[in-house]
VEXROLO-835071 format. One line per 10 residues: number of its first residue (from 1); their letters; for each residue x, y, z of N, C-alpha, C, O. Coordinates in steps of 0.1 Angstrom, whole numbers. Example, Ala and Ser with C-alpha at 12.3 -4.5 7.8 and 13.67 -1.06 7.14 Angstrom:
REM VEXROLO-835071
1 = as = 132,-57,78,123,-45,78,132,-33,78,142,-33,85 ~ 128,-22,71,137,-11,71,129,0,79,134,11,80
END
This chain:
REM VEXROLO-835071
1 = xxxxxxxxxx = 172,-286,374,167,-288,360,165,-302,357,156,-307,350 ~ 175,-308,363,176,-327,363,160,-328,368,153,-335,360 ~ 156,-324,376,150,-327,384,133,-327,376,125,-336,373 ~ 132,-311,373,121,-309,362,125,-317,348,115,-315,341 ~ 130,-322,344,129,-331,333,123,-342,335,115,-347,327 ~ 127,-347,345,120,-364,349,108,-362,350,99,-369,345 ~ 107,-350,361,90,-353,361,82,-348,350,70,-350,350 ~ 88,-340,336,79,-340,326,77,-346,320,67,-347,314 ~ 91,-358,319,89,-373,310,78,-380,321,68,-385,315 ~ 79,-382,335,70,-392,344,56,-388,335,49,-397,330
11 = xxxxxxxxxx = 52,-373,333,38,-366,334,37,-369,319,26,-369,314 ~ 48,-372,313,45,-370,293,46,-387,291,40,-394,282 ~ 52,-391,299,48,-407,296,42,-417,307,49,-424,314 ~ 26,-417,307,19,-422,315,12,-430,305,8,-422,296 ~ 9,-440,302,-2,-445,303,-15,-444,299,-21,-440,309 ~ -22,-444,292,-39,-442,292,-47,-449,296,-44,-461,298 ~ -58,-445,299,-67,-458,303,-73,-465,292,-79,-458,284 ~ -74,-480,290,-72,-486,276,-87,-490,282,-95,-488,272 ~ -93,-494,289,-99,-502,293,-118,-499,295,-126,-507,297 ~ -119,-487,294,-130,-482,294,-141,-483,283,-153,-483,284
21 = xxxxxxxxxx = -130,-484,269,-147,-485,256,-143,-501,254,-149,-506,244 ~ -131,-512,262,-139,-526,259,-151,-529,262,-158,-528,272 ~ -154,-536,247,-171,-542,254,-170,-556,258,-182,-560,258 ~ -160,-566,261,-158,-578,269,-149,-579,286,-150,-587,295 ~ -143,-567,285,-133,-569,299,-146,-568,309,-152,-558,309 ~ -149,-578,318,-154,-571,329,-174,-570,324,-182,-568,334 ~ -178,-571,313,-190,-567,311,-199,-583,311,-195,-594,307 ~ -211,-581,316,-221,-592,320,-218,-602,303,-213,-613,303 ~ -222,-593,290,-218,-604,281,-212,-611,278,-215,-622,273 ~ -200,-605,282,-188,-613,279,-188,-627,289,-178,-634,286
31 = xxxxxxxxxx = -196,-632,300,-195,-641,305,-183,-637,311,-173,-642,306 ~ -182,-629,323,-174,-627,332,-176,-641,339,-187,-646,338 ~ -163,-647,347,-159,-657,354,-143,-661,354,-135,-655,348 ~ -139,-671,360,-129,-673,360,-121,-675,349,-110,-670,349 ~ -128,-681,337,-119,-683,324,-116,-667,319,-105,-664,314 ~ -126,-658,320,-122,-645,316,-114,-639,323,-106,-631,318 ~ -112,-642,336,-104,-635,343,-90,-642,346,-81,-639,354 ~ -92,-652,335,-73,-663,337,-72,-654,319,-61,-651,316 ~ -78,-653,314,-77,-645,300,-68,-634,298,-56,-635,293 ~ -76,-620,304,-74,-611,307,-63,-605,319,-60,-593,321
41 = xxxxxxxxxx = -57,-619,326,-47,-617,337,-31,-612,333,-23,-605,339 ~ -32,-617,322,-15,-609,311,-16,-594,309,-6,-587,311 ~ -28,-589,307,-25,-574,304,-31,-569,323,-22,-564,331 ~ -43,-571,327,-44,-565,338,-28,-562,348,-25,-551,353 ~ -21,-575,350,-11,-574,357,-2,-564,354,0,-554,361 ~ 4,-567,342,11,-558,333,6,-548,335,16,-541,338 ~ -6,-540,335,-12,-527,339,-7,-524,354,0,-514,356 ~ -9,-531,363,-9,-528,377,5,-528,377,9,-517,383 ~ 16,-536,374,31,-534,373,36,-513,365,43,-504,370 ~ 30,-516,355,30,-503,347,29,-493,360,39,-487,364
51 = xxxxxxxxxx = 19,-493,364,14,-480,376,26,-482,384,32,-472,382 ~ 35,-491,394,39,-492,400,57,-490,400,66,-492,408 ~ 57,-484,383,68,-481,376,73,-472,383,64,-467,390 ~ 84,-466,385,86,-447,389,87,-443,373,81,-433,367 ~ 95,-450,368,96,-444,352,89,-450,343,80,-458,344 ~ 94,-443,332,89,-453,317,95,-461,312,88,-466,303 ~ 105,-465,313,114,-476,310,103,-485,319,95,-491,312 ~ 102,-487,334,94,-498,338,83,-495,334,79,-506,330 ~ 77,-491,332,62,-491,324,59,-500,313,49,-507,310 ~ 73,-498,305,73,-498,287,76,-518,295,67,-526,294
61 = xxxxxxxxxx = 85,-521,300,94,-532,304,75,-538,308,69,-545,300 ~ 67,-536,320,57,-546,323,48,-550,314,40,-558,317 ~ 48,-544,297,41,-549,288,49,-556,276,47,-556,263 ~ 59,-565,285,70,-567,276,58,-579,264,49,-586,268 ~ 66,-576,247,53,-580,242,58,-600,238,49,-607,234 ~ 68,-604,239,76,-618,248,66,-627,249,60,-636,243 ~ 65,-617,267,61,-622,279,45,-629,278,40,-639,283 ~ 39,-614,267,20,-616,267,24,-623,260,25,-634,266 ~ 27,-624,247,26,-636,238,24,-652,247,13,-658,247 ~ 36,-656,254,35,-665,261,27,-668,269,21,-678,270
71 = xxxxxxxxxx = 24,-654,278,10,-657,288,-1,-660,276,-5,-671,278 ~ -7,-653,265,-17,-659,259,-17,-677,254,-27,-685,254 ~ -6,-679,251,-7,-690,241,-7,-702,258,-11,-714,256 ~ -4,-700,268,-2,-707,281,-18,-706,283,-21,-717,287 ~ -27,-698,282,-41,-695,285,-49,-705,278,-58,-712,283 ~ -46,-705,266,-52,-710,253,-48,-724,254,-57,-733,253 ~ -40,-726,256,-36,-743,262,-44,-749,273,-52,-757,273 ~ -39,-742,281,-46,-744,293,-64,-744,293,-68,-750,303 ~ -73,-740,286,-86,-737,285,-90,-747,277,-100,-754,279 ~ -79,-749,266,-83,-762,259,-78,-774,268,-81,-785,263
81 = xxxxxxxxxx = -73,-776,276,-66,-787,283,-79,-788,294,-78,-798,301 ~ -85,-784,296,-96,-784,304,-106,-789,302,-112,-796,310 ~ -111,-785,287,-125,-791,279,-116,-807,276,-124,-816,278 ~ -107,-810,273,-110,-820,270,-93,-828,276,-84,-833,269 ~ -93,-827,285,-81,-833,297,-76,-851,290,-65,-854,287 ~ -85,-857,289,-82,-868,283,-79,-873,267,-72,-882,264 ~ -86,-864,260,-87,-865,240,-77,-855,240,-80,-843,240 ~ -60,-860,238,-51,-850,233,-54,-846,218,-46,-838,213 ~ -65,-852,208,-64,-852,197,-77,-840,197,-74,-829,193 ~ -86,-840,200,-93,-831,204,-88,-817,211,-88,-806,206
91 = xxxxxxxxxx = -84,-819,221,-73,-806,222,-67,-801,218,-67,-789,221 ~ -58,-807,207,-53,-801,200,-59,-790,189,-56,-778,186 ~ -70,-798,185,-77,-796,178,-83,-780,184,-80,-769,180 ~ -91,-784,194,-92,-770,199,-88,-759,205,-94,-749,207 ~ -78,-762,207,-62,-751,205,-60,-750,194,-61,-737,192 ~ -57,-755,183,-55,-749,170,-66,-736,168,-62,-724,167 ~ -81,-740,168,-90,-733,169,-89,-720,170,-91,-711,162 ~ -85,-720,186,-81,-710,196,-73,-701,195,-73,-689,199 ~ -65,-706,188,-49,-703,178,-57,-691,171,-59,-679,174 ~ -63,-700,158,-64,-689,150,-75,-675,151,-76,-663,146
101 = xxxxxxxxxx = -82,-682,162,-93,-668,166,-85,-656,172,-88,-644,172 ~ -77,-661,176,-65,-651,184,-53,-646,176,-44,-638,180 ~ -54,-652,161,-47,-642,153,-42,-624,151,-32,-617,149 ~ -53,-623,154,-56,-610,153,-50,-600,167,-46,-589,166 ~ -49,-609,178,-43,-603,189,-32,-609,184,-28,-599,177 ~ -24,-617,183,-11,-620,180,-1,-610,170,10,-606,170 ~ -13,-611,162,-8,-598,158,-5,-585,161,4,-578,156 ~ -13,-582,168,-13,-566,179,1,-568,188,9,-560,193 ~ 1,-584,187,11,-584,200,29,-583,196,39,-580,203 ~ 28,-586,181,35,-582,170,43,-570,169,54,-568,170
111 = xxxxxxxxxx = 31,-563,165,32,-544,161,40,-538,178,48,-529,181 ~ 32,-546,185,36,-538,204,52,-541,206,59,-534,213 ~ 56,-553,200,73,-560,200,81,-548,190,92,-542,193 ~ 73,-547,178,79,-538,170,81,-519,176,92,-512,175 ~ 69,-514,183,70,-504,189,80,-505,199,89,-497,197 ~ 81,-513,207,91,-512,216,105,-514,213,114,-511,219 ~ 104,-520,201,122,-520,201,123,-502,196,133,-496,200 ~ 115,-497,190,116,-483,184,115,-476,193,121,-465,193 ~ 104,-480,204,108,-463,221,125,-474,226,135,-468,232 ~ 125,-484,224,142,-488,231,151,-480,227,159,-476,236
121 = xxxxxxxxxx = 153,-473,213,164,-471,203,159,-454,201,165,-446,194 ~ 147,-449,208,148,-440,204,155,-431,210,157,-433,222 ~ 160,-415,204,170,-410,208,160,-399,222,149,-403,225 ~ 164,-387,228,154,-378,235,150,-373,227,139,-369,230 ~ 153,-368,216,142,-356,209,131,-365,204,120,-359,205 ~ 131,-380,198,121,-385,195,110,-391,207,98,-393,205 ~ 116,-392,218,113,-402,226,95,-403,229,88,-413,231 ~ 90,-389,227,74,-384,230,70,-391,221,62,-400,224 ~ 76,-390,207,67,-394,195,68,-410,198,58,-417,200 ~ 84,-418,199,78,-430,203,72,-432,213,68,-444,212
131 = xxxxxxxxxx = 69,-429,223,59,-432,238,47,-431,231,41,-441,232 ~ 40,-422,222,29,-423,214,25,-432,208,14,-436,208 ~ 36,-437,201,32,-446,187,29,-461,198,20,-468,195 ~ 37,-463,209,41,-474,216,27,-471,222,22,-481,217 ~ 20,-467,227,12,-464,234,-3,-468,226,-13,-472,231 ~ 0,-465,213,-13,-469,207,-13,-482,200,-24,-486,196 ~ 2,-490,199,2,-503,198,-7,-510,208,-16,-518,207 ~ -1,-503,219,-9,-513,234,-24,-513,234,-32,-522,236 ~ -27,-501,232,-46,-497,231,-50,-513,216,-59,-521,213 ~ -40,-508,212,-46,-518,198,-46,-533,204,-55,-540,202
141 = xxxxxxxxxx = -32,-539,215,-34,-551,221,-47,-551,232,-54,-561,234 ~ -47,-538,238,-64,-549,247,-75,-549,239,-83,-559,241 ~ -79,-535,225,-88,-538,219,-90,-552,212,-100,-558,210 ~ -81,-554,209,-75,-569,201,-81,-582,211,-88,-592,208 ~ -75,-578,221,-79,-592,235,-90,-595,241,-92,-604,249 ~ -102,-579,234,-111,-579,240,-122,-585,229,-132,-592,233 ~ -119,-582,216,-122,-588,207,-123,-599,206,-133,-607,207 ~ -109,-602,205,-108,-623,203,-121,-625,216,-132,-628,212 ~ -118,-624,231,-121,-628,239,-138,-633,240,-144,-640,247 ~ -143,-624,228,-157,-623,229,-156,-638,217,-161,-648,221
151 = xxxxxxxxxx = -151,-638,208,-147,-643,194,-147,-661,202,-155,-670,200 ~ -134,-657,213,-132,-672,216,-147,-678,230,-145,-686,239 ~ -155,-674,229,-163,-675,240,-171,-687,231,-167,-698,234 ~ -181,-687,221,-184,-696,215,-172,-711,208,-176,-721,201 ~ -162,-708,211,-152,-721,204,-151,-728,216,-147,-740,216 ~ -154,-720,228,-151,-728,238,-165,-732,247,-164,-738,258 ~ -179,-728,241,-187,-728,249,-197,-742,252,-206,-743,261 ~ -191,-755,240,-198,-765,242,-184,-780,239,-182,-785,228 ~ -181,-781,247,-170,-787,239,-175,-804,238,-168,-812,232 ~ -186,-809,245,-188,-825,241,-196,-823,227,-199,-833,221
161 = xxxxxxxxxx = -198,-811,222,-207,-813,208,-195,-813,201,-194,-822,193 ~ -188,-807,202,-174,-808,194,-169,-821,191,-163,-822,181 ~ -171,-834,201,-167,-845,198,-175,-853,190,-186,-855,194 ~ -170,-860,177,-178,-868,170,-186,-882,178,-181,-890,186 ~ -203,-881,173,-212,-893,182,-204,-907,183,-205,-914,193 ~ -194,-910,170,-190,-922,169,-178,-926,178,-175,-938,182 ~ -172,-916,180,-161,-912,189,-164,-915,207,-156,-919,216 ~ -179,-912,208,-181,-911,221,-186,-922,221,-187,-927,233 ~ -192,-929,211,-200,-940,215,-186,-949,215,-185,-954,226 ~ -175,-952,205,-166,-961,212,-155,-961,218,-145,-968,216
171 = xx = -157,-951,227,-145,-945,240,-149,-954,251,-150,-947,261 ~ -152,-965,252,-156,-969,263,-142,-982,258,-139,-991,265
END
C-alpha cells in the first residue's frame, strides 16, 4: 500500500509543461541568442533538475524561489556589465533599469517563496491542493520571465545611445 501511495503522489505531483504558450522562450522574436539563453538558464535548469527528482520534495527544492531570485538579479548585472564594462555610472544606471522592468517577475518570484513555504507546512490531506496552488505560482514565474524578457530586449538593445553626446565627446 506504501508502495501505491508514492506512486500516486509521483503521478499527482508532476509538473506541467509551462513552456509551450511563451511567446519569448526560444521564439525568432524574442531575439534568441546567447543573452536569451544566459536569461532563461535559472528556470530551464531548474526544470531539467525538477524531471530528474524521484519525488516532489526534489522537484518543489529545484525551483527554490532564493536561488531564481539570485540567478535573475546575477543575469541583470552581468548583461548590464557588458554594455558598458568601463562607465560604472552608466551601469548602474542600466541595471537599475533592468531592475524595474523585472519587477513584475520579482514579484512572481515572491508569490513562488510564498507557495512553497505553504506545500513545506502542508499537512497530507492538503498536500494536492498545495502542489496546485505551488504549481500555478511557477506557470505565473516563467509567464512573468517571458514577459519581462521581451520587455527587457529594448533597454538593452542600444546601449552607446544611452550615453550622453557630451559624455562621449569628453571620455577621452
Amino acid at each position: 500500500l506504501r508502495a501505491l501511495g508514492d506512486e500516486l503522489l509521483r503521478r499527482a505531483c508532476t509538473i506541467p509543461e509551462f513552456t509551450r504558450a511563451l511567446r519569448g522562450l526560444g521564439s525568432r522574436r524574442a531575439g534568441p541568442g546567447s543573452e536569451h539563453d544566459r536569461f532563461f538558464r535559472p528556470l530551464l535548469e531548474a526544470r531539467r533538475g525538477a524531471e530528474r527528482a524521484a519525488r516532489y520534495e526534489g522537484a518543489r527544492l529545484a525551483f527554490d524561489a532564493a536561488s531564481l531570485r539570485a540567478a535573475f538579479n546575477r543575469r541583470l548585472r552581468e548583461m548590464a556589465h557588458e554594455r558598458f564594462p568601463h562607465d560604472p555610472p552608466e551601469r548602474r544606471a542600466l541595471e537599475a533599469e533592468a531592475t524595474d522592468v523585472a519587477a513584475p517577475l520579482y514579484a512572481a518570484i515572491i508569490a513562488l517563496d510564498a507557495a512553497q513555504r505553504g506545500l513545506d507546512s502542508a499537512t497530507e490531506i492538503d498536500r494536492f491542493a498545495r502542489w496546485r496552488q505551488w504549481t500555478g505560482a511557477l506557470q505565473r514565474v516563467f509567464a512573468q520571465a517571458d514577459d519581462v524578457w521581451l520587455a527587457l530586449r529594448p533597454v538593452f538593445a542600444a546601449p552607446a545611445a544611452r550615453t550622453p553626446a557630451w559624455r562621449r565627446l569628453f571620455r577621452g
